[in-house]
Every structure is written in structure tokens, then in C-alpha cells.
C-alpha positions in Angstrom: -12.9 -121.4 124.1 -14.5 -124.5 124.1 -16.8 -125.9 122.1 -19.4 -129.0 121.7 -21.0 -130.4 118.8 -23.6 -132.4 117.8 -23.4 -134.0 114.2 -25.4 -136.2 111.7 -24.3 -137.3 108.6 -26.9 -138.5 105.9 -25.4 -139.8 102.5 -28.6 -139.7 99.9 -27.1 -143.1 98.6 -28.3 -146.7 98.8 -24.9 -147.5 100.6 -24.8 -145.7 103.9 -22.9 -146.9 106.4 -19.5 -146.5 104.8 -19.5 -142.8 104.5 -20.9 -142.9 107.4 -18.1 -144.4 108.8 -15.5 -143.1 106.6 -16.6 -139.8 108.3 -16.0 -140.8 111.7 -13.0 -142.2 110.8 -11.7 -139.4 109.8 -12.8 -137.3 112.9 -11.1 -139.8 114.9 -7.6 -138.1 113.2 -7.7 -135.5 115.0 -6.4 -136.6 118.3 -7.2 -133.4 120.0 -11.0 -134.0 119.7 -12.6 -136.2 121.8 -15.2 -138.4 119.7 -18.1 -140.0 121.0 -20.6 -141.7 118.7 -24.1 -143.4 119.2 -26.1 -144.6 117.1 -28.5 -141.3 116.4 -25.1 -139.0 116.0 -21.7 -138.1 116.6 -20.4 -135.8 119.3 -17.7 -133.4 119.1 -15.8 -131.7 121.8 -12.6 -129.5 122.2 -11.1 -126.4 121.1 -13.3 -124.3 119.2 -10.6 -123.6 116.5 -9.9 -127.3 116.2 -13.2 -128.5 116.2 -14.2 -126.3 113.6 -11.2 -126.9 111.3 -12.0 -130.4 111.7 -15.2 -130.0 110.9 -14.4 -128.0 107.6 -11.6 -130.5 106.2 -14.0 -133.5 106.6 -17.6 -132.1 105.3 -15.7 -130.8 102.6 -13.9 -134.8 101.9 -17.2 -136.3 102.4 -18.9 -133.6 99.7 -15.6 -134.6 97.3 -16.1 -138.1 97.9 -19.4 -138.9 98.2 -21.7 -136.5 96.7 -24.8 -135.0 97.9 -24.7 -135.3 101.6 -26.9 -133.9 104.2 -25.3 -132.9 107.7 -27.4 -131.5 110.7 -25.2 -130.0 113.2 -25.9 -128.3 116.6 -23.1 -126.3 117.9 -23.1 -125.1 121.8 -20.9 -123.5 123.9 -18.9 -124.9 126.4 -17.5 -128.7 127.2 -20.6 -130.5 127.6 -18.7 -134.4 127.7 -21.0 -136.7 129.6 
């Protein structure tokens, strides 16, 4: 099954960008994901099982890492690449 996802990260810190980054970064490890990113989000697509394990191991590094961090995902269906 395949799966797309919509993701925003927000670090409640004064310095942003780098777990912003470091977050994408990371995503970018798993080479069967294809990773798009904009400047609003980051978009996810694949193999639901993949995505979501990816998505599992690298909330839960940015909550070790960084703290309090707020993520707003939206999750459909389907390969939606544009």
C-alpha cells in the first residue's frame, strides 16, 4: 500500500532551522522514500510500512534531541508525487 504524507516540523526554540533541518536530513536516510520539501512542509511518499517506520524513528530523535516539538502531519492514501 502506498502512502503520502504531508509533514511540518515546529521546534518551540529560538534556533529553528537546524532541527528543522536535522529532521529532513534524516528523512533523506531512508533511500526508499522519496522526499520533497518546500518551504511550508515536507512531503513523504512510499511504502506505507516504510514511511511510517521512518516517521516513528525520526519524531522520536527529534523529541530526544530537541525537546518540545510540534509536528502537523496529514496522512492520505495513495502516491500522490507531483
Amino acid at each position: 500500500m502506498k502512502l503520502s504524507v504531508e509533514i511540518s516540523k515546529y521546534p518551540l526554540a529560538e534556533d529553528y532551522i537546524g532541527p528543522i533541518k536535522g529532521f529532513i536530513e534524516q528523512l533523506n536516510d531512508y533511500p526508499d522514500i522519496k522526499v520533497i520539501t518546500n518551504t511550508m512542509s515536507t512531503q513523504l511518499f512510499g511504502d506505507y510500512d516504510q514511511v511510517m517506520q521512518a516517521l516513528q524513528h525520526c519524531i522520536k530523535s527529534s523529541f530526544s534531541q530537541y525537546g518540545k516539538v510540534i509536528f502537523v502531519c496529514k496522512f492520505i492514501h495513495g502516491d500522490l508525487q507531483p
